[in-house]
N, C-alpha and C positions, 0 to 999 in steps of 0.2 A: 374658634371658627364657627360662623354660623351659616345654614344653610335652609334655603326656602324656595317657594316658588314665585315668580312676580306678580304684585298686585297691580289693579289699575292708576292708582296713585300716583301723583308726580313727586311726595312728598317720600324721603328716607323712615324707616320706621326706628324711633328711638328703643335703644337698647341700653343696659347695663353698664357695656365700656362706652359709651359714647357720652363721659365726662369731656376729653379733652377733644376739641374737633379736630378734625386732620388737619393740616398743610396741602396733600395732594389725597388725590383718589385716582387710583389707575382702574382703568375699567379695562377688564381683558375678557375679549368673545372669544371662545373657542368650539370649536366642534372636531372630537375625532383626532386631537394634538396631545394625546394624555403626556408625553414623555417630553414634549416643548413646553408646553404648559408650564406644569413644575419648574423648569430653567427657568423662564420669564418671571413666575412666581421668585423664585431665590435670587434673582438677579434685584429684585424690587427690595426685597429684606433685608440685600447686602447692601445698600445706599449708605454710602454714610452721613452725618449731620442734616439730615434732611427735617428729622421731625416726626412728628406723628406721620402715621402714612394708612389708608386705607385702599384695601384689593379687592376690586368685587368682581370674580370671577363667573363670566356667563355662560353655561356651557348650555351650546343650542343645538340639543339633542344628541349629545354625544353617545354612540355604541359602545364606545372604548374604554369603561369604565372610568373617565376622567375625575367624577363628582367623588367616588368613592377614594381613589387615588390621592386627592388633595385631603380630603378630611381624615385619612389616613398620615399621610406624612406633617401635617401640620395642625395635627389635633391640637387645642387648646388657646390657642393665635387669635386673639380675637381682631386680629387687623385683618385678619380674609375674610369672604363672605362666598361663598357660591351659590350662585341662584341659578336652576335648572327649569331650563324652559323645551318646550316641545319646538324640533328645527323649522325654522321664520328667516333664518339668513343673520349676515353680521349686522346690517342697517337696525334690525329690530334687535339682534341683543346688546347692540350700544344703543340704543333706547332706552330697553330697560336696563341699565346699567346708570346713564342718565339719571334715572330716577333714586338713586339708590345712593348717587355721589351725596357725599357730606365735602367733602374739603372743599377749600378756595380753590384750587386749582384742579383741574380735570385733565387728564391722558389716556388717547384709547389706545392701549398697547398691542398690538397683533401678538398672537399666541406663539409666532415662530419667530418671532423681534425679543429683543432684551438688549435692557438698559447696559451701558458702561458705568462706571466704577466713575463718583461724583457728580451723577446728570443730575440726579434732582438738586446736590446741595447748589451746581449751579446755577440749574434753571429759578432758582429759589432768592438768588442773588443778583441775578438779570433784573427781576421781578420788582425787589427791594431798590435797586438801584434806578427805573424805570417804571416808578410805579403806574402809570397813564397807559401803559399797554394793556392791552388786549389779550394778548396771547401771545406766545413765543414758538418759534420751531427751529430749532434745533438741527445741527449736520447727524447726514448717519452712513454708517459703512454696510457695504455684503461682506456675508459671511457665508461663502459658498458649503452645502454639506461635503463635497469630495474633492480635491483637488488642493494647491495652496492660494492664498489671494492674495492678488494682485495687487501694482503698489500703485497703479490709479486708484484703485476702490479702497484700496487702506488708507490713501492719504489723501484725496482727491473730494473726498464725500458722495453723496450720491443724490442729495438734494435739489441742489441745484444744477445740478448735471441733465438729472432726468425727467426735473418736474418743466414743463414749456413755458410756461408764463412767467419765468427768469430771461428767457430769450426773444418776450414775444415785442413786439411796439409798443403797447401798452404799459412796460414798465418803464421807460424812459418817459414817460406822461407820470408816470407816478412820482410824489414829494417822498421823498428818502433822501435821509441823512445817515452817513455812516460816524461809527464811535467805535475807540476801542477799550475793550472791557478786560481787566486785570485781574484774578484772583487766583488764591491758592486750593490747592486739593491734595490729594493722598501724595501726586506723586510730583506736587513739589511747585512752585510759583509756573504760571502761564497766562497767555493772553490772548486774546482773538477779536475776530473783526463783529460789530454788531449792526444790524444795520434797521433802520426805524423810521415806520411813516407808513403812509396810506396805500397799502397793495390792490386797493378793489380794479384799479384801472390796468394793473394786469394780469389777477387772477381770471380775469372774465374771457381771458383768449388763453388759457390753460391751467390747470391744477401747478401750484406751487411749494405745497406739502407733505409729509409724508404724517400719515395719522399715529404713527409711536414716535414721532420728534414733536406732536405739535401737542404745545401745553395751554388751555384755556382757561379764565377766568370762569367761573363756574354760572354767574349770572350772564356771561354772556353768550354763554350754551344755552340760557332762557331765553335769548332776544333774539338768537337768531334763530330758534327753532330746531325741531328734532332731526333725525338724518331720515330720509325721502324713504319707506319702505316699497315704493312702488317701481321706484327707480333700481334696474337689474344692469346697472353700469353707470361711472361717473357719481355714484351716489356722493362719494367724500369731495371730491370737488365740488357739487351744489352747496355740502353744508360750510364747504371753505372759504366758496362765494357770498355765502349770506353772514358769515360770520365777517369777512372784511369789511361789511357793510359799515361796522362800528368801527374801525379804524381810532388808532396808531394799532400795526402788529409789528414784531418783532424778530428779525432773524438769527441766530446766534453762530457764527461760524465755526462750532467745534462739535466734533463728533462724538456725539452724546449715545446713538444706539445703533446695533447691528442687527442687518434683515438678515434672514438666513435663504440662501438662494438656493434652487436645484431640487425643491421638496417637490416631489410627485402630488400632493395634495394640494397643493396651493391653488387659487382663483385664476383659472384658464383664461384671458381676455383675447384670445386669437377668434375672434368672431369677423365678420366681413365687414372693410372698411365702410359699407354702406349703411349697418348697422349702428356702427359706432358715431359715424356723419349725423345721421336723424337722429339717436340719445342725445345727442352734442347741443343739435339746434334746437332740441326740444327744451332741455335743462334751459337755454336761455331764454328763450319762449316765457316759461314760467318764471324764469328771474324778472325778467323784464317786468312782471304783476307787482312785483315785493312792494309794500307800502314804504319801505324806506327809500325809494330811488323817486319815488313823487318830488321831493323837498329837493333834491339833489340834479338838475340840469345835466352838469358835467358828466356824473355816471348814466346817467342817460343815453350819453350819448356814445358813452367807453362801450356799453351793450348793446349798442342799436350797430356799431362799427364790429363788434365780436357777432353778431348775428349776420351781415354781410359777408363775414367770412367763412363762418358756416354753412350761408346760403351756398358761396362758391364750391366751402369743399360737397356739402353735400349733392349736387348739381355735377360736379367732376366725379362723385363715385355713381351715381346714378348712370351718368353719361358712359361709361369704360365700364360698367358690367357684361358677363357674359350676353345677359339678354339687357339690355339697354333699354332703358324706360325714357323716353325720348320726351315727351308732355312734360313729366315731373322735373325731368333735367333742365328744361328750358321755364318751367316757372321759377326751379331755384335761382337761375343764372339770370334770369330777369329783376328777380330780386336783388341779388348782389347789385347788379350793375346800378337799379334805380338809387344804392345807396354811393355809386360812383366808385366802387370797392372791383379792381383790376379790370377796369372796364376793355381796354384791348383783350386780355385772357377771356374775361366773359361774351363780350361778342363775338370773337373768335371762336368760341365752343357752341353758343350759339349757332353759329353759320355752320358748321360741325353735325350740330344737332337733326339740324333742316336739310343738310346734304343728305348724313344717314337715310334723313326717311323718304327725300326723291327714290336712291338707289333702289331702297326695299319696295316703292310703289312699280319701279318701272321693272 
């Protein structure tokens, strides 16, 4: 196990074991998870037939003695790597994790997520069988810490349950073909549904992944750029959005990893739906710049339709706040409308908007 702190470099620094390259690299951020951590760690080591495998464990300012903890239990491993950086958030330590990846494939694993028993040999096999992908993501279950779980969430997945852009319009616009993929594992022949083609038309009206099921080609985590450190929400949907840019991705319908739900630490996202409206339409704001949507008409116009909807929602949380921002609300809702996006609803809120502010003049 080796241990450092990060350099400016986009470049892995060669070392001793780094004779054979990995297969994957799991990059795991953690801060303050010393006793999940380790489980995620040993859940990666118990992979079977996967191959070389590299861990580069980020820990971003941990008080809880995490760094010490790992190089204590798994002295000698030179498949882990811990790089200890002063706390920057998760965006920046899969950053520099990023930097550090050696293998073809790249997984940023959440510290309270761990693999199931044959993810990688499969995902390793999707990969081989479909090699024109991009990246694959994979089904995953909760795994609540108290209580027993449930046999939606055991059996059900939680991917495409939870993530929106499986539900949204935009993916009926999308070219997807589904196949079904057969191989063996530990516990014995199985099959599941795959499904393959160009998601960008509807990841862009909601996140479709969860970042410990989704596996990357490691050059394509260069094309599409690093994860947003400025962005304090939606950061993994930006970089999911700009990664679909490259398209075929790949879905895999078995349940490769478990979140663990109910942890007191975990990323609080209950912030006001107004907040979250303005992150939204801002992230596409900035997509809309990407130099790869120049060449591309049709996505153009998948995001200029995702930003009408934006417009609306953010415009309807504006409009229904305590203090109602009535200006702001009626530029959103003008917008929307000029793109023809629920124009009864929008002029309706509209004429709403304009009522509010007669009553509070008169």
């Amino acid at each position: 196990m080796t241990e450092q702190t990060p350099s400016n470099s986009t470049e892995a620094p060669l070392r001793a074991h780094d004779t054979v390259a990995p297969r994957f690299s799991i990059v795991i951020p953690t801060f303050n998870r010393r006793e999940r951590v380790l489980r995620a760690i040993d859940h990666v080591l118990q992979q079977a037939e996967a191959g070389p495998v590299q861990i580069v464990v980020v820990d971003d300012g941990s008080t809880d003695g995490t760094a010490d903890a790992i190089a204590q239990q798994y002295r000698g491993n030179s498949a882990i790597e811990v790089i200890v950086t002063a706390n920057r958030g998760p965006s920046a330590a899969r950053n520099t994790g990023i930097g550090l990846a050696r293998g073809e494939l790249v997984c940023f694993l959440d510290s309270d997520d761990w693999f199931r028993q044959d993810t990688l040999a499969l995902v390793a096999r999707v990969f081989e069988r479909w090699p024109q992908l991009r990246f694959v993501s994979i089904e995953g279950r909760r795994e609540p810490m108290k209580g027993p779980v449930s046999s939606v969430d055991n059996n059900g997945g939680i991917v495409r349950p939870d993530c929106p852009g499986w539900n949204s319009p935009g993916f009926r616009h999308s070219t997807i073909r589904e196949e079904t993929f057969e191989f063996s594992g530990s516990s014995g022949e199985s099959e599941c549904d795959v499904l393959i083609g160009d998601l960008f038309p509807a990841i862009v009206h909601g996140d479709m992944f969860y970042l410990s099921g989704l596996f990357i080609r490691r050059e394509a985590i260069a094309i599409a750029g690093p994860f947003n450190e400025d962005y304090w929400l939606f950061e993994d949907w930006d970089f999911h959005a700009r990664l679909c840019l490259q398209n075929p991705g790949g879905y895999v319908g078995h349940i490769g990893f478990c979140r663990e739900t109910g942890s007191g630490d975990q990323l609080s996202r209950r912030m006001s739906m107004q907040r979250n409206a303005a992150m939204h339409l801002r992230i596409l704001r900035n997509l809309s710049a990407n130099a790869a949507l120049e060449r591309r008409s049709d996505y153009q116009s998948h995001v200029l339709r995702a930003r009408a909807d934006a417009h609306y929602w953010l415009g309807r949380c504006l409009l229904g706040g305590e203090r109602p921002k009535l200006r702001q609300a009626r530029k959103c809702l003008l917008a929307s409308l000029r793109q023809g996006h629920k124009p009864v609803k929008s002029i309706y809120l509209i004429g709403m908007s304009l009522l509010h502010r007669t009553r509070a003049i008169g």
